[in-house]
N, C-alpha and C positions, 0 to 999 in steps of 0.2 A: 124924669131923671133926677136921680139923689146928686145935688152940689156938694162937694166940700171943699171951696176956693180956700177958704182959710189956711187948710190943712198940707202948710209947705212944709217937706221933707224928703228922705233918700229914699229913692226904692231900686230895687234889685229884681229883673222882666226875668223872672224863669227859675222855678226849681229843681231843677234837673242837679248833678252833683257842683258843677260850678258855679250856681246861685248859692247853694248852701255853704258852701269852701270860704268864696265872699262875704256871705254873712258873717261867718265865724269869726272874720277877723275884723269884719267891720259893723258889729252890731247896732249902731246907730241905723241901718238899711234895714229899711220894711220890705220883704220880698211879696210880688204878686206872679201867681203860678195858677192853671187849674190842678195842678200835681204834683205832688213830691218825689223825688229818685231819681226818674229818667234812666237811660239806659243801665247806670252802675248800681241799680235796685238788681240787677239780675248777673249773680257770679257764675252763669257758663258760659258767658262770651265776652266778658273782659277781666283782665289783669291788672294789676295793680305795679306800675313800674315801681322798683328801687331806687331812690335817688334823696338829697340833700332835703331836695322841698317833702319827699312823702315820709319820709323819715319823722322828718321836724312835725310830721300832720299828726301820725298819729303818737308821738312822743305828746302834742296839745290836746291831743283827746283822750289822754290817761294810760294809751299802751306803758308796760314798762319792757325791757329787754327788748328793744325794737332790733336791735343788730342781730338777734337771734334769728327774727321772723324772714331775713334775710336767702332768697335763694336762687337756684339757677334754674330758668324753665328751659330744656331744648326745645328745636325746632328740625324742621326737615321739610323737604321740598322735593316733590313730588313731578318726574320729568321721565318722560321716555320708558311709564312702565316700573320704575321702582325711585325707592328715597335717599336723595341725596345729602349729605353731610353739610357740605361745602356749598357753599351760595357765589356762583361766579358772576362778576358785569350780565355778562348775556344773560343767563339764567335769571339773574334780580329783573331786567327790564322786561324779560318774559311774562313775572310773575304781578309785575303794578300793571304790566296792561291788562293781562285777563284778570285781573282784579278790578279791573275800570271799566270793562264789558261788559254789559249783559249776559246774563247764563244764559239765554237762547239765542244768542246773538254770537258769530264769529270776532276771534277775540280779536282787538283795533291796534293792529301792528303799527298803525301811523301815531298814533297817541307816544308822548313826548315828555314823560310827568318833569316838573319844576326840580323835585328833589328824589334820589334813590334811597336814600336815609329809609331803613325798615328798623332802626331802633335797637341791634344785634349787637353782640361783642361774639370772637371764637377764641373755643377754648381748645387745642388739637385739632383744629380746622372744622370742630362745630361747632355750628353757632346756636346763643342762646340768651335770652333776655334773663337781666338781673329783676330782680321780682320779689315783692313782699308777700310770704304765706299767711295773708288776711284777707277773708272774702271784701269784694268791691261790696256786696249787699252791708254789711256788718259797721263797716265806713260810711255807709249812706246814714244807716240806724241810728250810727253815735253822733253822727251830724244832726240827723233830726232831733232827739233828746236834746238837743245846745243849740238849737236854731232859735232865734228872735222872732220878732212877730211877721206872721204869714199872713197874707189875704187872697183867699183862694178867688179866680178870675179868672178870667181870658181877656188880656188891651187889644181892644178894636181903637184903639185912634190917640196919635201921639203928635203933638204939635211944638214948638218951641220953649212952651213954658206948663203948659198940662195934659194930664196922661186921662183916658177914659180905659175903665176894664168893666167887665160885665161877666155878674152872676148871677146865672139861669134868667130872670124876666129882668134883674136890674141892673142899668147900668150906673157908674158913678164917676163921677169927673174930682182930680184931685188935680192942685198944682205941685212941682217939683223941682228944686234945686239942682240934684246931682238923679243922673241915672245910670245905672250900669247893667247891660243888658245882654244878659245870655242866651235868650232865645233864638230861632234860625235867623238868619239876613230877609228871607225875602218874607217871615212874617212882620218882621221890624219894618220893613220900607213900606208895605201894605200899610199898614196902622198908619205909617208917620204921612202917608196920602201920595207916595212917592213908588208907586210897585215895580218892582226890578224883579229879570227873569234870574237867574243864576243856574248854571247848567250843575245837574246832579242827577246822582240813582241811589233808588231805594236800596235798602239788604237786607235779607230775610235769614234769619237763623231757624235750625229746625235742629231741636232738643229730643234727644234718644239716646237711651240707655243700653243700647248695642253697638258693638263698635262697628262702624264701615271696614269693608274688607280689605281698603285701601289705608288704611290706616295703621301704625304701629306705635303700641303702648312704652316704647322707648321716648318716644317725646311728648310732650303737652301740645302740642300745634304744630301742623303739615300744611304747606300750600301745597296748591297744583296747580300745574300747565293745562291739563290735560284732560281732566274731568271739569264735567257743569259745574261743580262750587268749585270756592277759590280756595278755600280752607277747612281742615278741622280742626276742634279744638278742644282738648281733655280735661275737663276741670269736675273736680267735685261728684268723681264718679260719675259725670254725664258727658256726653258726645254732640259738639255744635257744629254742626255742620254749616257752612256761611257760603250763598247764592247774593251774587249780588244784581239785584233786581227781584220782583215779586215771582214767586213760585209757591204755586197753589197746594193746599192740605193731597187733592186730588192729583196734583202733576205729582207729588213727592211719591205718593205713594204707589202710580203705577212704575212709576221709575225705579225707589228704592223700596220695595218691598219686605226686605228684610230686616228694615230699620223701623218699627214702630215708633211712632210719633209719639212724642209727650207731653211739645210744647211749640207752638210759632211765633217767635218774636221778630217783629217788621221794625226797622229801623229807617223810617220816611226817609231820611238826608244821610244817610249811610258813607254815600260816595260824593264829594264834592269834589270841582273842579274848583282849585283857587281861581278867583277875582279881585279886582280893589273895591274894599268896600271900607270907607271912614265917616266915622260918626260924622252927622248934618250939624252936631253944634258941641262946643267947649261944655257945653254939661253933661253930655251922654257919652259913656264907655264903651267900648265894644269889649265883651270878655267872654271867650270860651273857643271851641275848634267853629262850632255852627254861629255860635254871634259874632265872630271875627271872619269869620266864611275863609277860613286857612287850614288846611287838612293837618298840617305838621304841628296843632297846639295841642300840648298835652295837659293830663293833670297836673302836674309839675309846675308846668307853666303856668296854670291858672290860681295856684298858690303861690307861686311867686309872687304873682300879680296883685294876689290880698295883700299880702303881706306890706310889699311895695306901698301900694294906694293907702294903709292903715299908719307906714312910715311918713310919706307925705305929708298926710295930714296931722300927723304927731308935730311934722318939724314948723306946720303955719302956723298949728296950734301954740306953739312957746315960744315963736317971737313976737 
């Protein structure tokens, strides 16, 4: 095993887009990842909300005319057979639980979510999310060209004062002052020697360039009651279809056969049920939806959060 006690410094557990957001603003952090992007490497299944903090992101990464890129995605909701406008109490609590189901599993009427919050404004009584027209890949890219230094890895084992990560045959023990960790909760408690279950489900997106027959090109994104997926979603010329739980190349295609497949993207921790979960000590952060194990964090939030920690430290640094 490679020692590097010496080598005290910040590091940043995960390069997924919340590692890099953080880095941006706080460059002094060495991030360890075995990967860069994470889910927002891929623009047919997530968006890019409109708001104060994404605005201000990419105004820092050189957009100009960012008010322009400004727009409204609809939505529609899929109940009883055809697409609703309007999103009612009932109708919303219908559509978090069969979103919190398993697609082969009957949907958990008992399930009880913390928040109804699904992120909408209506406009005429449809609803529709405020949205910047920039692919999430394109954001990931300009973050990577301005990332600091990376060390690609996987941490198997995290104690109160130093981190081990390990690449392919080697591993290396550094010590650490601050850490700020975006990676899932229950890889984090593993490492830190402390394993905790946290109850969760995968989601599988299935990429097709055909529209489902349930689907209509008046919106960007349809949930439903009522079909196996919870959702589709229109971007970029392609069609995501979103199961949540694992569904085979083979289930998809005896089922939807007239949806050619293009692509399968599995999103391990897709579905989390909030828990408490707080950092074990004053040096380590939790920052992201999966390192804070909080369903309701967004991108937004996680720029705020740089921003925040980068002010901080501005203000110990001048007195």
């Amino acid at each position: 095993m490679q020692d590097e006690r010496k080598n005290k410094n910040h590091w940043i557990l995960g390069g997924g887009v919340s590692g890099l957001v953080l880095q941006f603003y706080n460059p002094e952090f060495t991030i360890i990842t075995p990967e860069i992007g994470g889910m927002y490497s891929n623009s047919y299944i997530v968006w890019l909300h409109s708001t104060v903090e994404t605005q201000q992101l990419l105004r820092d990464l050189g957009y100009e005319n960012v008010d322009k890129l400004h727009k409204k995605s609809y939505m529609g909701y899929y109940h009883d057979g055809w697409i609703h406008e309007k999103l009612s109490p009932e109708l919303n609590l219908l559509l978090i639980q069969k979103k919190m189901s398993n697609w082969d599993q009957p949907v958990d009427t008992t399930f009880i979510p913390k928040s109804h919050e699904m992120s909408t404004r209506s406009a005429n009584q449809v609803n529709y999310m405020d949205v910047l027209n920039v692919e999430p890949a394109e954001i990931v890219k300009k973050l990577e060209e301005r990332k600091g230094t990376v060390i690609r890895g996987l941490v198997t084992k995290i104690t109160d004062s130093e981190l081990t990560y390990k690449n392919g045959d080697i591993e290396t023990t550094i010590q650490y002052d601050k850490i700020i960790s975006t990676i899932a909760a229950p890889f984090f408690w593993k490492a830190y020697g402390q394993e905790r279950t946290f109850r969760q489900e995968p989601i599988t997106n299935v990429i097709t360039n055909v529209k489902p027959d349930v689907f209509d090109d008046r919106f960007e994104m349809v949930y439903y009651t009522d079909q196996l997926f919870t959702r589709i979603s229109h971007l970029q010329g392609k069609y995501g279809i979103e199961f949540t739980g694992i569904i085979t190349k083979e289930q998809f295609e005896v089922l939807y056969p007239k949806c050619p497949i293009e692509k399968i993207i599995v999103i391990p921790h897709g579905r989390i049920f909030q828990e408490e979960n707080n950092p074990p000590n004053p040096n380590i952060t939790f920052a992201g939806r999966f390192g804070c194990w909080k369903f309701g964090i967004t991108l937004e939030m996680v720029i705020q959060q740089a921003i925040e920690y980068k002010q901080i430290k501005q203000y110990y640094a001048n007195k």
